[in-house]
Structures are given as C-alpha cells and as structure tokens.
C-alpha positions as CSV (number, residue, x, y, z in Angstrom):
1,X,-14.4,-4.0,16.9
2,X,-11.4,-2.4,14.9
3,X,-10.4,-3.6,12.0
4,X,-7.3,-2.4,9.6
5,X,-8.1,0.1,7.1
6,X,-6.5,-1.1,3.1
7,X,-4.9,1.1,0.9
8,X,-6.1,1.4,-2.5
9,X,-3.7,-0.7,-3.7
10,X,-4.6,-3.6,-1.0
11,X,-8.1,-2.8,-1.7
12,X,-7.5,-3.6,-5.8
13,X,-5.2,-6.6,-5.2
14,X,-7.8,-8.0,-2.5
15,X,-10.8,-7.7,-4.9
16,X,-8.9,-8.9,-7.8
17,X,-8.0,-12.3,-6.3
18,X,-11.6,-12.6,-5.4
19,X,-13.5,-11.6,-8.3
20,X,-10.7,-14.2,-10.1
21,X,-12.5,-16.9,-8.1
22,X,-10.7,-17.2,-4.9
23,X,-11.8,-17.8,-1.5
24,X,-11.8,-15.1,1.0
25,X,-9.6,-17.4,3.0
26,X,-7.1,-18.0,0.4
27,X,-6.8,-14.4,-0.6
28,X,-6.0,-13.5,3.3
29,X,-3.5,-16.5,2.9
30,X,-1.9,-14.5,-0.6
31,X,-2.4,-11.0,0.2
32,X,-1.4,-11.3,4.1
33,X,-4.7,-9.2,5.3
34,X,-6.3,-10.9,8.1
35,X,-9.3,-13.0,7.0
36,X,-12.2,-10.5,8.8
37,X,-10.5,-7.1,7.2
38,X,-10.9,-9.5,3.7
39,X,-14.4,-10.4,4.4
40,X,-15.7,-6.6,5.1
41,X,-14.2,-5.4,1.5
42,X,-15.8,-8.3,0.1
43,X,-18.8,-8.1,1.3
44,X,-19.2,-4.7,0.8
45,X,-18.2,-5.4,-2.8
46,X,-21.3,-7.4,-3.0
47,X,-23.3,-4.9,-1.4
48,X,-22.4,-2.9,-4.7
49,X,-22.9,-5.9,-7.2
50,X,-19.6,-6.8,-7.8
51,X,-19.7,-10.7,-8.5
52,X,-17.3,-13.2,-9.8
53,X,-15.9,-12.7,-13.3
54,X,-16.0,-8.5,-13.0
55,X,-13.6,-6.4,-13.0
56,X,-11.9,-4.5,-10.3
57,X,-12.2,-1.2,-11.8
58,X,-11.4,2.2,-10.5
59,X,-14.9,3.1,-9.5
60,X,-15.3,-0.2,-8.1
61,X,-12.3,0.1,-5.8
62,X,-13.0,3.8,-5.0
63,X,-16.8,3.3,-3.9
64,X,-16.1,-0.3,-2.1
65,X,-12.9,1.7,0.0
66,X,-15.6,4.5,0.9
67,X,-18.4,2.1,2.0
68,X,-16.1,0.2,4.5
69,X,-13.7,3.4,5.3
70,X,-16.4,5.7,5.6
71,X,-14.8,8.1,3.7
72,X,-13.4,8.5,0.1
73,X,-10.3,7.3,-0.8
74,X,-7.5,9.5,-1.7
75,X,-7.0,9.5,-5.2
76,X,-3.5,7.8,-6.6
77,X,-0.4,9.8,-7.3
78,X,0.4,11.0,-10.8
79,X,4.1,8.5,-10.7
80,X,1.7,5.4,-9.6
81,X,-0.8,5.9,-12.6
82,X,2.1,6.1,-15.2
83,X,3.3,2.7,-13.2
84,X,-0.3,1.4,-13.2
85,X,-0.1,1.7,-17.3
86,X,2.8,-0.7,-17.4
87,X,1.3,-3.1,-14.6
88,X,0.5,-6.1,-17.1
89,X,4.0,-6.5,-18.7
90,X,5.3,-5.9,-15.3
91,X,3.0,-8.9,-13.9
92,X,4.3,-10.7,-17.1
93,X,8.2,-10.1,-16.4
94,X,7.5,-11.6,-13.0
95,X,5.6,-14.4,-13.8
96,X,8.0,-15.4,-16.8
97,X,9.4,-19.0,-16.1
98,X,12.7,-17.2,-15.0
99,X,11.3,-13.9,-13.7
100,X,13.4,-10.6,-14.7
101,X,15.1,-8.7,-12.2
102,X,14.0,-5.5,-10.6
103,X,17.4,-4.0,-12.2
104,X,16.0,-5.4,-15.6
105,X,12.8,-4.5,-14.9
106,X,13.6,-1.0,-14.3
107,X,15.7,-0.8,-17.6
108,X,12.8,-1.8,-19.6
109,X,10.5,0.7,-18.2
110,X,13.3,3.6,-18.4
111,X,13.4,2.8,-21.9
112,X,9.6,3.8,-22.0
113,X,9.9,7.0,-20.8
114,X,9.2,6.1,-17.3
115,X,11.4,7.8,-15.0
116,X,11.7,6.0,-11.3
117,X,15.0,6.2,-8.7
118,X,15.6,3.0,-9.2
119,X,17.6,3.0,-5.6
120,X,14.4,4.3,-3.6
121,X,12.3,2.3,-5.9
122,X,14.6,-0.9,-5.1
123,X,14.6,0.0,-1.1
124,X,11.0,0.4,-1.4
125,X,10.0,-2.5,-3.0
126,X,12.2,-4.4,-0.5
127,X,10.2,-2.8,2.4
128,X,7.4,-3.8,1.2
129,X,5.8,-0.4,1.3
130,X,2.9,0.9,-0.5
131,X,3.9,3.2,-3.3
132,X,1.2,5.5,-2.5
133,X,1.3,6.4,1.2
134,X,3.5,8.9,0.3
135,X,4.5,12.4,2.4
136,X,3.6,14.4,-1.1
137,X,0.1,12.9,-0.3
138,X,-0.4,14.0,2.9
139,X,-4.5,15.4,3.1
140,X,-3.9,18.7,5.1
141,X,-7.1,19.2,5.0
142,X,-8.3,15.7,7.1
143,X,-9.5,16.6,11.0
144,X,-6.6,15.1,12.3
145,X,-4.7,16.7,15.4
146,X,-1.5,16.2,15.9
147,X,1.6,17.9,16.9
148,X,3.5,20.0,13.8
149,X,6.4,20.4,15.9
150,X,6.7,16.5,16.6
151,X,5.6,15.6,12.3
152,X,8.4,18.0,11.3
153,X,11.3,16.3,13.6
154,X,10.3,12.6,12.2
155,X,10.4,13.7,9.0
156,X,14.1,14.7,9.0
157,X,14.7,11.6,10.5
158,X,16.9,12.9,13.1
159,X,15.5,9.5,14.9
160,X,17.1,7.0,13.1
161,X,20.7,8.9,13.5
162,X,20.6,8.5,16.7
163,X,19.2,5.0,17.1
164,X,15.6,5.9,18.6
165,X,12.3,4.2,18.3
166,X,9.3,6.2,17.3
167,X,5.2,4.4,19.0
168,X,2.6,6.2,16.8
169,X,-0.7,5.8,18.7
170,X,-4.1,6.5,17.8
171,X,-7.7,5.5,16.6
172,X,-8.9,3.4,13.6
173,X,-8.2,6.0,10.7
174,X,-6.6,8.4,11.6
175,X,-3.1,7.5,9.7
176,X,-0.8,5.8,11.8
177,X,-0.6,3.5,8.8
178,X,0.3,6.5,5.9
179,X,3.0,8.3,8.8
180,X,4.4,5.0,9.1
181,X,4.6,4.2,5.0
182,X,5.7,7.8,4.5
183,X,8.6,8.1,6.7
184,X,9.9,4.8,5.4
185,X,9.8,5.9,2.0
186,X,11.7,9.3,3.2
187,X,14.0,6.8,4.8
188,X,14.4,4.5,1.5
189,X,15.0,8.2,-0.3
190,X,17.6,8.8,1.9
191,X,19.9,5.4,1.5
192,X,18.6,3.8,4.8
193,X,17.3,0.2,4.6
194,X,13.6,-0.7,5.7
195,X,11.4,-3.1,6.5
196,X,7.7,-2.9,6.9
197,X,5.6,-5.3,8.6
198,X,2.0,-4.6,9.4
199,X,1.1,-5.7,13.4
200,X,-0.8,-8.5,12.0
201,X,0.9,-9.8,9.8
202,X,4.2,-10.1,12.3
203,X,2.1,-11.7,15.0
204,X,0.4,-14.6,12.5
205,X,4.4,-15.0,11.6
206,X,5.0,-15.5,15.3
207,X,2.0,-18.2,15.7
C-alpha cells in the first residue's frame, strides 16, 4: 500500500506533537497528514526508542525519515538552519496573545542579520510550501528518469503564462512532491500567487 512520503520538516513537526504527548489521531488532526502516514513515523520512532518526553533531535528525525523512506534524508538548506536558530521566538511571536505579523516578524529577524525576500518568503508562507523542497536542492545524483527537456520548460514557467495545467505522475518516491514544492517556490520568486494543497488533505476537506 502507498503511503505519502514527509519532509523533514513534517517529519520534526509530526514527532514533536507526539513526543509532547499527543495522540497519533490528534496530531493527523493538527498537522493535516493522514492518520496511517502518522502512525508509520511513529512507530518507527519507537522502533528507535524515542518515547514520550524526548526530544526530536536532528538524528532522531534523520534516522526515523530513513527507516520509513528507505533512504536518507536530504540534509536541510543553509537559509533553513539560520531560520531554524530563530524558530523559538518565532513560535513565541505567534503564540503571543495578539500574534505579530509576518511583516513584523520579518523586521525583527532582518534586524538579526537574517536576510529573507520578505515577498517570496510572504507568498511562500501563504502557499503553504515547505521551505526546503527547494530547486537549489535538487539530488542530481538520485536514479530518477525523467525528461531534461520537459524539467527545463516547467521551470521557466512558460506554463502558467499561458494558462496550462502541468499532471506529474509517478511512483511513491520518486519526487513528484519536491517538483511540485519547487516550482511553486520559483513561482512565489517570480510574483505569482500559490496555493499548495497535498491530494489528501483536499479530499478530507471535500468529505
């Protein structure tokens, strides 16, 4: 049975809410991961030893992403570890009994010496893309065929110009998900407004 492969941010976010004590149901509810995808990261987090009351640490993340992927995940990008360092007084402006805005937000971390487009960064966060499935990521060097010719046209975007639709098909793991991430991103770069929504997510939304 196929299942959707997590990001390592997913990954992080799903382990955290569990090793804080929540159900596997409720962090499917929070996180928007489908219950099953929830309950192989978990369970292969106990596999490790992770229990209750840890930490979701690097390694932790890394080795349960390889057990269930198959495969070691690819490490994050230089911008999202310098964003990582600021992540608890990030979590703190949001959570703050009138939450800052991202335009605040990104004021405060410019101040610190940390340099994000704060248009793309807006776009993105609107979009609701993962700031890590990236094009400057792209693993050249993973056994997947595809069509050069085809990868270069989506990526100048020639398709949105002209109003077309792009299908990416393929097996469990081969990177539908990153293409898909990575050409909204270029989008966002380029002043267009997106909107990602993972399959399953859009069809519980439609129950």
């Amino acid at each position: 049975m196929s299942f959707r492969e997590l990001s390592i941010i997913e990954i992080r976010e799903v382990l955290r809410r569990w090793l804080a004590g929540q159900a596997v149901r409720a962090v499917a509810r929070e996180t928007g991961v489908d219950r099953k995808t929830v309950d192989r990261y978990v369970t292969a987090a106990r596999e490790l030893g992770a229990a209750v009351g840890a930490e979701p640490t690097d390694e932790v993340v890394a080795a349960v992403g390889e057990r269930v992927q198959g495969r070691p995940l690819p490490p994050a990008s230089d911008q999202w570890r310098e964003v990582e360092r600021f992540r608890p007084r990030i979590e703190h402006w949001l959570k703050m009994e009138t939450p800052l805005r991202l335009v605040r937000i990104h004021e405060l971390l410019a101040r610190e010496g940390l340099q994000v487009s704060y248009a793309a960064a807006r776009r993105a966060d609107i979009a609701g893309l993962d700031s890590d499935l990236v094009l400057e990521r792209w693993d050249k060097t993973a056994k997947v065929h595809f069509d050069k010719r085809v990868f270069q046209e989506l990526t100048s975007l020639r398709f949105i110009e002209a109003t077309r639709n792009v299908v990416i098909l393929g097996q469990v793991g081969v990177g539908k998900t990153f293409v898909a991430s990575a050409l909204g991103h270029l989008a966002c770069k380029s002043g267009f407004n997106v909107r990602f929504v993972r399959a399953d997510a859009l069809l519980a939304r439609l129950k």
